[in-house]
C-alpha positions as CSV (number, residue, x, y, z in Angstrom):
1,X,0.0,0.0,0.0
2,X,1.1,3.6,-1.0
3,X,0.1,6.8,1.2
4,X,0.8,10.4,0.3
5,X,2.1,12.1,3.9
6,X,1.0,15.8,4.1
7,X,4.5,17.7,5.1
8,X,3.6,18.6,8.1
9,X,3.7,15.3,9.3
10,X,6.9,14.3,8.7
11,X,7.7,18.3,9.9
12,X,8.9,16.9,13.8
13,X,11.4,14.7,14.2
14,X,10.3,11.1,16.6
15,X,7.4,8.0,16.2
16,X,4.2,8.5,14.8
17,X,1.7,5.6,14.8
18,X,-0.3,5.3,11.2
19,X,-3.2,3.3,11.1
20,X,-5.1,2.4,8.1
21,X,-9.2,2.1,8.1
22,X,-11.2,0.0,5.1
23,X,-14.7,-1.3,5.3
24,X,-15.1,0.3,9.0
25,X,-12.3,-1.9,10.3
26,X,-9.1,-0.1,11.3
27,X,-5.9,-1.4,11.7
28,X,-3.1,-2.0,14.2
29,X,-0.8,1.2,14.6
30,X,2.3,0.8,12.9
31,X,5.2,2.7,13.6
32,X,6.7,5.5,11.4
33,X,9.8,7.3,12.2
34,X,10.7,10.8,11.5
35,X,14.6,11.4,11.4
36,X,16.8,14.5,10.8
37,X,19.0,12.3,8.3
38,X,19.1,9.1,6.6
39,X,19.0,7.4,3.4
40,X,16.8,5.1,0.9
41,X,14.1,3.6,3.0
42,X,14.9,4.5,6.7
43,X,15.3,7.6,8.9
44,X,18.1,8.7,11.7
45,X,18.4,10.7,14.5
46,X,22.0,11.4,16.5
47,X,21.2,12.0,19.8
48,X,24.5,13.1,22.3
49,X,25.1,11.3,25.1
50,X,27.4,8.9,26.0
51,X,25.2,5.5,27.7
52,X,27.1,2.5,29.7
53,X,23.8,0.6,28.4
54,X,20.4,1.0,26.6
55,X,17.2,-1.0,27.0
56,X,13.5,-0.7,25.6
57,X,10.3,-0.3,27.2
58,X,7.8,-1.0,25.3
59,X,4.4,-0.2,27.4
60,X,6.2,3.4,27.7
61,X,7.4,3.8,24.3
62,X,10.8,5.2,25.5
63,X,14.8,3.8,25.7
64,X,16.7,3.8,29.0
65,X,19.7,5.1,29.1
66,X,23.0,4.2,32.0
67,X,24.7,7.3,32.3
68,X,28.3,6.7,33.8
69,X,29.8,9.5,36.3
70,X,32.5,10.6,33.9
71,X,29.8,11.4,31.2
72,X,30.3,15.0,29.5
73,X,26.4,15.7,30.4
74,X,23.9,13.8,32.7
75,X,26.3,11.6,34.5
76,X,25.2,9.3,36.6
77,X,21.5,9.2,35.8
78,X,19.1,6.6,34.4
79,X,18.4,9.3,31.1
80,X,15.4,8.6,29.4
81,X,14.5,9.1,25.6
82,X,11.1,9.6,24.4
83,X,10.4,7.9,21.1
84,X,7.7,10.3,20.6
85,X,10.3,13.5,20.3
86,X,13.6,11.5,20.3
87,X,15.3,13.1,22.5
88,X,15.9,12.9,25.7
89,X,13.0,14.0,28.2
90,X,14.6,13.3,31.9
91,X,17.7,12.1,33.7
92,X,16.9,11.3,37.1
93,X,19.9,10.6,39.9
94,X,20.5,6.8,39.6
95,X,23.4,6.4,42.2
96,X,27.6,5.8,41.3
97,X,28.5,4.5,37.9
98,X,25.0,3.5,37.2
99,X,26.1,0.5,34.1
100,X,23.8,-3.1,33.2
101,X,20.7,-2.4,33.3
102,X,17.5,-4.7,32.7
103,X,13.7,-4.4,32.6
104,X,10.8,-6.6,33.2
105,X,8.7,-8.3,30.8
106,X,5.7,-6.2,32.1
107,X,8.0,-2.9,32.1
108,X,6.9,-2.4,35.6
109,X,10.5,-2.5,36.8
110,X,14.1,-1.3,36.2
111,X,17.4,-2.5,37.8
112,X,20.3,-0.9,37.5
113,X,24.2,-2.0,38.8
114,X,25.7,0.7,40.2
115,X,29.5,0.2,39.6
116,X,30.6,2.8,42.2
117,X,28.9,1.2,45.0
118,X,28.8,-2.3,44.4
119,X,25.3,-2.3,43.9
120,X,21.8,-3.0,42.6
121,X,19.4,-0.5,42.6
122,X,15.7,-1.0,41.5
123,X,13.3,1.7,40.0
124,X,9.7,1.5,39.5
125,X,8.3,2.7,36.2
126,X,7.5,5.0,34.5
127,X,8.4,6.9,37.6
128,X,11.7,6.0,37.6
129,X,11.3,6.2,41.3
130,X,13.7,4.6,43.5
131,X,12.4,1.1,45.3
132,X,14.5,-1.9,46.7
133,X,18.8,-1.8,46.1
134,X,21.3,-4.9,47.5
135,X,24.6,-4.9,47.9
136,X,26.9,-7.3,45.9
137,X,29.5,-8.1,48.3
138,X,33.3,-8.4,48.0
139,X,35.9,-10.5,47.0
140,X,38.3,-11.1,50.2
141,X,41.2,-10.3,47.8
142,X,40.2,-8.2,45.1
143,X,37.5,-5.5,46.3
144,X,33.8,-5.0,45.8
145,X,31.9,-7.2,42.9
146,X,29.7,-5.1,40.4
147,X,27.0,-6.4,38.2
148,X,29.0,-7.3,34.8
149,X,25.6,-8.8,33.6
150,X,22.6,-8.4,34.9
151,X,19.0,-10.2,33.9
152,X,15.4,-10.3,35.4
153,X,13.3,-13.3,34.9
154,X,10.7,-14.1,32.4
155,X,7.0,-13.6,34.0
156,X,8.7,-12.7,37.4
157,X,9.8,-9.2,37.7
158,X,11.1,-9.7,41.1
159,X,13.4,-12.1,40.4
160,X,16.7,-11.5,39.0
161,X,20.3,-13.2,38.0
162,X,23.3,-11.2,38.1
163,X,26.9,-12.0,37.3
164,X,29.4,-10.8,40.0
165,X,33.0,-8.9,38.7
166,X,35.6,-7.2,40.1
167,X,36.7,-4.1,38.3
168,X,40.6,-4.1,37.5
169,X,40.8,-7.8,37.4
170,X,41.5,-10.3,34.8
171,X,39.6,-12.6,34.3
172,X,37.2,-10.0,35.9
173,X,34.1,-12.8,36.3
174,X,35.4,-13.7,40.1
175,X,32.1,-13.9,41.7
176,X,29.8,-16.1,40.1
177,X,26.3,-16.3,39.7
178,X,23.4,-15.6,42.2
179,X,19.6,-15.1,42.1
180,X,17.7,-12.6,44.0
181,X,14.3,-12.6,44.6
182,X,13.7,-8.4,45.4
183,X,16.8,-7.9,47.7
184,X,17.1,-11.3,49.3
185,X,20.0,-13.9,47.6
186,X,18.5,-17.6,47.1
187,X,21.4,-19.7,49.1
188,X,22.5,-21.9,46.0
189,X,24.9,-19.9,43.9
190,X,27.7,-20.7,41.3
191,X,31.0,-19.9,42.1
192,X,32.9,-17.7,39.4
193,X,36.8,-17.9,38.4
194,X,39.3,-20.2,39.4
195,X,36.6,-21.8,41.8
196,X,35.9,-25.9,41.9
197,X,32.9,-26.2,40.0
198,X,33.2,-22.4,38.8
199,X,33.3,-20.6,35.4
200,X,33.7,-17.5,34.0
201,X,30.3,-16.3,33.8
202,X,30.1,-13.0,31.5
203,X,26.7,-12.4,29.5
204,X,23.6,-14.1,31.1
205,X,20.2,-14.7,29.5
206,X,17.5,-16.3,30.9
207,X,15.6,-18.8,29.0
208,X,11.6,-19.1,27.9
209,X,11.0,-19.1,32.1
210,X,12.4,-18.8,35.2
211,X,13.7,-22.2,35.5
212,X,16.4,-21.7,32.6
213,X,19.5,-19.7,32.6
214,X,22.2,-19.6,29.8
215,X,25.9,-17.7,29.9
216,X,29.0,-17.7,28.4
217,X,33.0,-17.2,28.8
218,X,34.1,-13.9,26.9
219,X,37.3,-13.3,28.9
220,X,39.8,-16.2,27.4
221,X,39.9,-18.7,25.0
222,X,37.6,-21.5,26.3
223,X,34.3,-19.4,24.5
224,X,32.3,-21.7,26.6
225,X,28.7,-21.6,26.6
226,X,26.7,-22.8,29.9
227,X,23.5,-23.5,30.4
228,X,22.1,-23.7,34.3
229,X,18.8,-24.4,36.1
230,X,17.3,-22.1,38.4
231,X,14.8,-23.7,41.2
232,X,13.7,-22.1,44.9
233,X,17.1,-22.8,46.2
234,X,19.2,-21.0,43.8
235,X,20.9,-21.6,40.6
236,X,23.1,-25.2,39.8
237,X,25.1,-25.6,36.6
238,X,24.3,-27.9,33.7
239,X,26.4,-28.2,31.0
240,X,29.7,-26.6,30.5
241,X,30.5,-26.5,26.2
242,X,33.4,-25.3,25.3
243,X,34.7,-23.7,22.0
244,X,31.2,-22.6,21.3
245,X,31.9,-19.1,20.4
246,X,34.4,-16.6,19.3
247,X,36.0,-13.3,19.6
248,X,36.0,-11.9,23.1
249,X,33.4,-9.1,24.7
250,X,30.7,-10.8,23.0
251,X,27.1,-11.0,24.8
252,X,24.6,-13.4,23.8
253,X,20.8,-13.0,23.2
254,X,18.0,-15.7,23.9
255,X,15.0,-15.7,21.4
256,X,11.8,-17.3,23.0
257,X,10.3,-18.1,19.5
258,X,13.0,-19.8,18.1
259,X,14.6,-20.9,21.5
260,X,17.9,-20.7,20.4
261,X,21.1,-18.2,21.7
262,X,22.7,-16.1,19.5
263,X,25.9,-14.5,20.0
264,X,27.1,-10.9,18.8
265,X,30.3,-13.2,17.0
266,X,27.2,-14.2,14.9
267,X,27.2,-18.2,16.0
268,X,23.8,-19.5,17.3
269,X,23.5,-22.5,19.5
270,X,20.5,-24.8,20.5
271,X,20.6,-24.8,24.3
272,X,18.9,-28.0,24.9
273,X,21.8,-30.1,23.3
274,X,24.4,-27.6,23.3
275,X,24.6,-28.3,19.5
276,X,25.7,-25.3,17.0
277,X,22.4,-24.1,15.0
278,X,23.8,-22.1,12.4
279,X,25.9,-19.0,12.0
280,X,25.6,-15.6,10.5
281,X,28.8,-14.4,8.4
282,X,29.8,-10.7,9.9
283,X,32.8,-9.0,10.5
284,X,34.7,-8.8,13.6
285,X,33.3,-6.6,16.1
286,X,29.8,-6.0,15.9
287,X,26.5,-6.4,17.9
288,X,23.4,-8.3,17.3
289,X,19.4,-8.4,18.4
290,X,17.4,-10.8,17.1
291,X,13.5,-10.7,16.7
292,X,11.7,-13.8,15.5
293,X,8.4,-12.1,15.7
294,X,10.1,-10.7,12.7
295,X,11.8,-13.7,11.7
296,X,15.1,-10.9,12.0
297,X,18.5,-10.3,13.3
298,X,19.8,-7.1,13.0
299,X,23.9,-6.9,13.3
300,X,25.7,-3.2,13.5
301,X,29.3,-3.1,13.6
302,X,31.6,0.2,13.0
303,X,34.6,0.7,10.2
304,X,36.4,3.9,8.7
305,X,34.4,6.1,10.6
306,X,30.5,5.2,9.4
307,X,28.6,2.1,11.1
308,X,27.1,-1.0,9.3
309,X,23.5,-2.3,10.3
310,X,22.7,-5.9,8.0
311,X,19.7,-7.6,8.1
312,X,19.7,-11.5,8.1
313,X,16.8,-14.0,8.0
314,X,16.7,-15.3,11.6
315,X,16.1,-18.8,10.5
316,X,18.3,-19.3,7.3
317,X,21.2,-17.1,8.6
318,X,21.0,-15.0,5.0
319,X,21.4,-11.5,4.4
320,X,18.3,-9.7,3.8
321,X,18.4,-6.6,1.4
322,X,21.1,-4.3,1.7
323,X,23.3,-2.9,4.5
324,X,22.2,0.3,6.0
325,X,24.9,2.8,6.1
326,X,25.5,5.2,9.0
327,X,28.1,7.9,8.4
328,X,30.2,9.9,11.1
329,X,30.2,6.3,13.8
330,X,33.6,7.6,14.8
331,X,33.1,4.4,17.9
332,X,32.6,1.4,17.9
333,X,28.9,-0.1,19.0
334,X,28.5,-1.8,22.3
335,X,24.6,-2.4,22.4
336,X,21.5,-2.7,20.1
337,X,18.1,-3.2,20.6
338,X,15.0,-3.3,19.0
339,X,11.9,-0.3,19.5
340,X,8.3,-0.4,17.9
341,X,7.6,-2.2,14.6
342,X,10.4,-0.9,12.6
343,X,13.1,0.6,14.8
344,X,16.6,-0.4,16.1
345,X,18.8,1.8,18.6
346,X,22.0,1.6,19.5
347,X,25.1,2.8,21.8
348,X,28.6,3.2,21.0
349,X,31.7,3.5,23.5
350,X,32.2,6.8,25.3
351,X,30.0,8.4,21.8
352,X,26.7,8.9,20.8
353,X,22.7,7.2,20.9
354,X,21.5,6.6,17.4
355,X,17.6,6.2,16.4
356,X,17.6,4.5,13.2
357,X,13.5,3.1,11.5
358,X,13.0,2.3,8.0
359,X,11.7,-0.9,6.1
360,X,14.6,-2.6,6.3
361,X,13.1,-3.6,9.8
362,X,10.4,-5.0,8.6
């Protein structure tokens, strides 16, 4: 279908919802995206502000932002961008070195690791008011632990994982992995590196409930991938496969349609056998969300000073289309997620929050 837009709705830049009415029947609203730049079939909006971590709430239609102290502007906040306007709206106080963040399913909370005080502070929402926090704890060696990943559980938004770290450290994943149900530890934890029975626990994702959790080893060259179950007691370890991924700093993503885990080094793994399930060819480098409601993974990596965003059928690992080009990505991306029906946002180191919604989403 082809619609003629008057100019003076495409005259502000952020989301508009477009509906489209036949026969008395009107239809879901679909996203369109208004940008100050862009290209063939998709629009983009720069947005300042350096971010430790992004992610997307969609009952509020706006992107969360971790604000680290040392920021130029709005350091140490939880800084929140409105979709509707694209640009920032509010930085509230978060705490110290506010990094991982993670939402609810039902967007009713937000949790936060604050880095500068071993912490983990919750915020209701939309409010962004402050609610429970817990302290990490210490290694007896090396210092306070910080959340280096941090998850909350399908259908229970008072229940999270987090993976402890110590800041200075290598291998930094010293602490292991514990569950918290609001501020209270469930006794069974994992015990991190150099640890009998322990592993180096990096990126965590839960899997379709809160009886499945997956992580892997980014830090050396075992590239294991773990899976663990999670019961009243606390979390036990499963499986350890090693050699699963590549290329260090990776994260990896859980779908719940196709119920596999993908990895930013583009590999994707079945969890229940630990059996490789394809793999998406990318450069070195890059970041990935995938989205099977789409049947999509989107992959954005930087190079010579513009950023690269490819498509891929989530299923058959192919590229979709044509790469999306986004000039003047002077960093490299750390973090992308998905927004609306058509949009993608992501995070670069110490730069900038980009916007980008087009087709190619689609």
């Amino acid at each position: 279908m082809n619609a003629s837009i008057p100019a003076a709705d495409v005259a502000s830049v952020g989301v508009d919802q477009v509906t489209v009415t036949a026969s008395a029947t009107t239809s879901a609203p679909q996203t369109f995206f208004v940008g100050n730049s862009g290209g063939s079939g998709f629009a983009e909006v720069e947005i300042d502000q350096e971010a430790n971590d992004i992610v997307n709430d969609p009952v509020n239609n706006v992107l969360y932002l971790s604000v680290p102290g040392a920021a130029p502007t709005n350091g140490n906040t939880i800084s929140v961008i409105s979709l509707a306007s694209a640009q920032i709206t509010s930085s509230p106080f978060a705490g110290s070195n506010p990094d991982a963040l993670a939402i609810s399913d039902d967007s009713a909370f937000l949790y936060a690791g604050l880095d500068g005080t071993a912490q983990v502070q919750r915020f209701t929402l939309p409010s962004l008011t402050t609610d429970i926090s817990y302290s990490l704890g210490r290694n007896s060696t090396f210092g306070p632990y910080h959340a280096l990943d941090l998850q909350v559980a399908p259908g229970a938004p008072h229940t999270t994982a987090v993976t402890l770290a110590v800041t200075g450290v290598s291998p930094s994943a010293d602490g292991g992995v514990v569950i918290y149900d609001d501020a209270n530890p469930r006794p069974t934890t994992l015990p991190g590196f150099g640890a009998v029975g322990g592993g180096l626990f990096d990126s965590l994702q839960w899997g379709s409930d809160d009886t499945a959790l997956y992580a892997d080893n980014n830090e050396d060259s075992g590239d294991d991938f773990y899976t663990m179950t999670v019961n009243l007691s606390g979390v036990t370890l499963d499986n350890d496969y090693s050699g699963t991924f590549s290329d260090n700093e990776r994260r990896i993503h859980y779908d719940s349609g196709t119920k596999l885990v993908y990895a930013d080094d583009g590999h994707a793994v079945d969890p229940s056998s630990g059996n490789p399930a394809g793999q998406f060819s990318i450069a070195a480098n890059n970041v990935m969300v995938p989205d099977s409601t789409i049947d999509r993974a989107f992959f954005v990596g930087e190079s010579s000073g513009a950023a690269t965003i490819t498509a891929f059928d989530l299923t058959k690992f192919t590229t979709i289309g044509s790469p999306i080009m986004i000039p003047s990505v002077s960093e490299f991306p750390t973090r992308i997620v998905r927004w609306g029906n058509n949009g993608l946002a992501f995070i670069t180191f110490q730069g900038e929050v980009y916007l980008v919604g087009g087709n190619f989403v689609h």
